[in-house]
Each structure stands twice: as C-alpha cells, then as structure tokens.
C-alpha positions as CSV (number, residue, x, y, z in Angstrom):
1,X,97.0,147.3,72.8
2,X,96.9,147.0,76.7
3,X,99.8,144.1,78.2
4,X,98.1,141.0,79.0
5,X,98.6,140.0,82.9
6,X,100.8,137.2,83.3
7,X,99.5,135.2,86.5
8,X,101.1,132.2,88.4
9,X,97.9,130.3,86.5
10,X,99.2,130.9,83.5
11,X,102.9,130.1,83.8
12,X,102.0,126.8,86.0
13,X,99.6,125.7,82.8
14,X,102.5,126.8,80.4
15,X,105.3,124.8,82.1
16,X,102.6,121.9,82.4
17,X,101.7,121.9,78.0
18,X,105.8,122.2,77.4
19,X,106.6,119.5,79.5
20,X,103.6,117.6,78.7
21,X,105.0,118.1,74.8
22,X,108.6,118.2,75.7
23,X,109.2,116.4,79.2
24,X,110.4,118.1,82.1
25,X,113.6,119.2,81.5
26,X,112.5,121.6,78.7
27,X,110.6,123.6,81.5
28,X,112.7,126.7,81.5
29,X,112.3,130.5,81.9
30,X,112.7,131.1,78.8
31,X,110.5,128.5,77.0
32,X,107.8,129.4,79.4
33,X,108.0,133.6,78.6
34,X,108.1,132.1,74.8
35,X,104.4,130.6,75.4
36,X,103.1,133.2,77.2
37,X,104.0,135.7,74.3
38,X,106.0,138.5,77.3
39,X,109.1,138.7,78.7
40,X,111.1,136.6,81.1
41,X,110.0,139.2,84.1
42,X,106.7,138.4,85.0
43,X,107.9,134.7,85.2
44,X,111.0,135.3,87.6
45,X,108.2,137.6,89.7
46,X,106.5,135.1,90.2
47,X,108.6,132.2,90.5
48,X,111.5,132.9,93.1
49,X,113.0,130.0,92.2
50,X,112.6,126.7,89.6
51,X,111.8,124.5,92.9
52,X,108.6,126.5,93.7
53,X,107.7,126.1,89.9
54,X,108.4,122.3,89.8
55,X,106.3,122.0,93.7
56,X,103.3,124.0,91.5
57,X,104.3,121.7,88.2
58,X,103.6,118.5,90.3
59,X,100.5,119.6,92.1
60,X,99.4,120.5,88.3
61,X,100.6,116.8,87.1
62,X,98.5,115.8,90.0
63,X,95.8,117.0,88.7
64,X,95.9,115.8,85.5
65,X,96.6,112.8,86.3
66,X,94.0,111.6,88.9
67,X,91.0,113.7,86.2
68,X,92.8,111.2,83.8
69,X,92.2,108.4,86.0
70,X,88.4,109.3,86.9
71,X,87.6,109.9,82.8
72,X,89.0,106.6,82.1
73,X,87.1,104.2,84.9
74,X,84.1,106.0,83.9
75,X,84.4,105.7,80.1
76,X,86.2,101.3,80.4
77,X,85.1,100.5,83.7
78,X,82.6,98.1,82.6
79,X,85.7,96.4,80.4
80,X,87.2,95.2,83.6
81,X,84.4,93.3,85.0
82,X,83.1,96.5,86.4
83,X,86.3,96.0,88.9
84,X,87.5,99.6,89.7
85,X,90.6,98.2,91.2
86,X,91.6,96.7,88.0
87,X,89.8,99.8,85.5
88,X,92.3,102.2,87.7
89,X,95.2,100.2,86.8
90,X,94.4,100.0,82.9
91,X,94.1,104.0,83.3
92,X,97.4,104.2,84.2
93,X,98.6,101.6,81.6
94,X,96.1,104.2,79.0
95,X,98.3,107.6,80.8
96,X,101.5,106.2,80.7
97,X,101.2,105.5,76.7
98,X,99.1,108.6,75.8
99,X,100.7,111.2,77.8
100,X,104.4,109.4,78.7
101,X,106.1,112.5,79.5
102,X,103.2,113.6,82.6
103,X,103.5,109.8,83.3
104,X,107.2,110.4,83.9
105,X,106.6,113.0,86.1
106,X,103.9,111.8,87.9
107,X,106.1,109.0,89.2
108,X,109.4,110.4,89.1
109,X,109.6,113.5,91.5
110,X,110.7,113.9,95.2
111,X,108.7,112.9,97.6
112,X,109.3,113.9,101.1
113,X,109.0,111.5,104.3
114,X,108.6,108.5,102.8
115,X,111.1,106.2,104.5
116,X,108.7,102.8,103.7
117,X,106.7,101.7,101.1
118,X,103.9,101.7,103.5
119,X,104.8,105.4,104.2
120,X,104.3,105.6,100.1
121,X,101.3,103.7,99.9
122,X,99.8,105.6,102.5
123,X,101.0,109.6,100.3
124,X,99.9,108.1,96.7
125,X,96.6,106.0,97.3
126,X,93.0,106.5,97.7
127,X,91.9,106.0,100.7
128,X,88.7,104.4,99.9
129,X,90.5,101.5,97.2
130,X,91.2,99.3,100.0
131,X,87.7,99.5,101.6
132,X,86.3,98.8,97.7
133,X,89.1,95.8,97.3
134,X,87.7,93.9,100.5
135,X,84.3,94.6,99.9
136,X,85.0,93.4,96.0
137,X,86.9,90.3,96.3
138,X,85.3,89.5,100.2
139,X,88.7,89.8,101.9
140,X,89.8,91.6,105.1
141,X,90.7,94.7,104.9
142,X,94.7,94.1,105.8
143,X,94.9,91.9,102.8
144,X,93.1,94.6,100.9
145,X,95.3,96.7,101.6
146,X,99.0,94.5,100.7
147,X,97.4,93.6,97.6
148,X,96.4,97.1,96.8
149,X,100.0,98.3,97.9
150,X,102.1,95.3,95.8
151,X,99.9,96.3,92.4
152,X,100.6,99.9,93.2
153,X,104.2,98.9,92.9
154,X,103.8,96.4,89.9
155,X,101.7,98.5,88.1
156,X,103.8,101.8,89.0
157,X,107.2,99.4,87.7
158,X,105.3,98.5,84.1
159,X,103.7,101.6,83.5
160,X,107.3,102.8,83.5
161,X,108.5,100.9,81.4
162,X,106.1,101.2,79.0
163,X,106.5,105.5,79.4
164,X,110.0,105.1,78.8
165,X,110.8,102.3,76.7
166,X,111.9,103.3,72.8
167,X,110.3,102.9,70.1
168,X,108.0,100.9,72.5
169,X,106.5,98.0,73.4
170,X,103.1,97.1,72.3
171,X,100.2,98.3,75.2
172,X,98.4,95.1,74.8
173,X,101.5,93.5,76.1
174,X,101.5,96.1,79.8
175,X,98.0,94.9,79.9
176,X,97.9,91.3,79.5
177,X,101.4,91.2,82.0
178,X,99.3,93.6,84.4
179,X,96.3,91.1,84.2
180,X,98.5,88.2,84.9
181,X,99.6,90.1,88.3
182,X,96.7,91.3,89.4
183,X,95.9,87.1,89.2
184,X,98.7,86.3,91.4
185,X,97.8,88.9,93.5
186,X,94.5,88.1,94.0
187,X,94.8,84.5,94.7
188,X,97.9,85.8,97.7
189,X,95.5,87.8,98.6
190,X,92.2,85.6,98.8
191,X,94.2,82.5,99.7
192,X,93.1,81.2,103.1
C-alpha cells in the first residue's frame, strides 16, 4: 500500500475539524497526526512551529466564516426586510450557536496593529457595508460608517456571549436584543 502524502492542506483542514469539534486548544501535534492516520513527522515538517499553524488556522476560520456568512444572507436575507446589514448580523447570531467553537476563534485571536477601534473596524469589515448602509437607510456615509462600526461591536459582544455561555441562552433572545440595537442604532444614526 503506497504512504499517502501528507500536505500543509491537509493538516490546516485537520486542525480546523478538531478545533471546530473540540475548540482550539485541542489543536495539537499529536491529535492532528491521529486524523491524518501517519506519524507526527510530516506535521512538524511542515509546521515549524504551532504559531505558523494557528496564522494558517485563522486564515482557515476566515474562510469558513465569511462562506458562512454569504450562505446565510443568501438563504434569510429576505427575513430581514431584505436589509443585508441586518441579515449579516443574524448570520453571525446563526455561527456563533451552530459552530461556537470557530465563532470563538474567529473573534478571539491576535490581531496585529490595531491600536483603535477604527484601526479594527477598518481590518474586520467589508468594505462595501458602509456604502450599502447609506444608500439603505439614506444617510451619509460617516454615519454609515459609526453605525456600521458600534453594531460590529454590539453584535461581536452578544454573539460572544451566546458562543460561550453554558448550557445557553435561548437564540431568540441574541436576536430580539440584537434587533432592539440595531433600533437604537439606526435612529443615532438617522437622527438629524
């Protein structure tokens, strides 16, 4: 039976399903070699150190994430009013209690040179949602853009909660508080 070759692929995609299963601290050497059916060689070849893995494991959470994001708004976006801004908020209300341990992740990693949430807003958003948000609710872009950036951080701050909280608290709950922000929000925002 001729060895299978182990690529960086595959041991990215194997630390993504065990920490999607298991959360991110049960991403080791070991448990990865485990999945892949080899030894703990090809793994430390290609990995010359955890850091490099968990820069490839984020990139991969990434990914997930904003394909997540994308099925969602296409598959409920007519639930919210066919408002994408609010659609790409319930798809993160949808990650975080579906897949907590990649929601976890996806907010809770390292991220370099940001010294102000405007630094942050400017690293995590789309850079179209702002143009959409003024166009949607006829407001100037700058106010597009705080209201975009303070339900970034509300809906970051539930979505959280609601990944981390035990046993849980009812999603219906995350939604109904997230609608009554987005409210206040928008009225900030649209208020002359």
């Amino acid at each position: 039976m001729p060895k299978q070759r182990i690529t960086k692929e595959m041991i990215v995609e194997a630390a993504f399903e065990i920490a999607r299963k298991s959360g991110r601290d049960s991403v080791l050497v070991k448990e990865i070699a485990a999945r892949l059916n080899c030894s703990v060689q090809p793994i430390y070849s290609y990995c010359n150190s955890m850091d490099g893995l968990k820069r490839d494991l984020t990139i991969r959470v990434r990914q997930f994430v904003q394909e997540h994001v994308r099925e969602y708004v296409a598959l409920h976006g007519g639930e919210c009013e066919d408002d994408f801004f609010r659609a790409t908020g319930h798809a993160y209300i949808d990650l975080a209690e579906r897949e907590p341990h990649i929601f976890q992740m996806f907010v809770l990693h390292e991220r370099e040179g940001i010294d102000s949430l405007e630094a942050l807003y400017e690293a995590e958003c789309y850079p179209d949602m702002a143009l959409k948000i003024a166009d949607h609710l006829h407001i100037d872009i700058s106010k597009a853009r705080m209201l975009h950036r303070n339900m970034m951080i509300y809906n970051v701050g539930i979505c959280t909660i609601l990944a981390t909280a035990d046993p849980g608290i009812p999603a219906r709950e995350i939604y109904a508080q997230l609608d009554i922000a987005y409210q206040a929000f928008v009225r900030q925002a649209t208020a002359e």
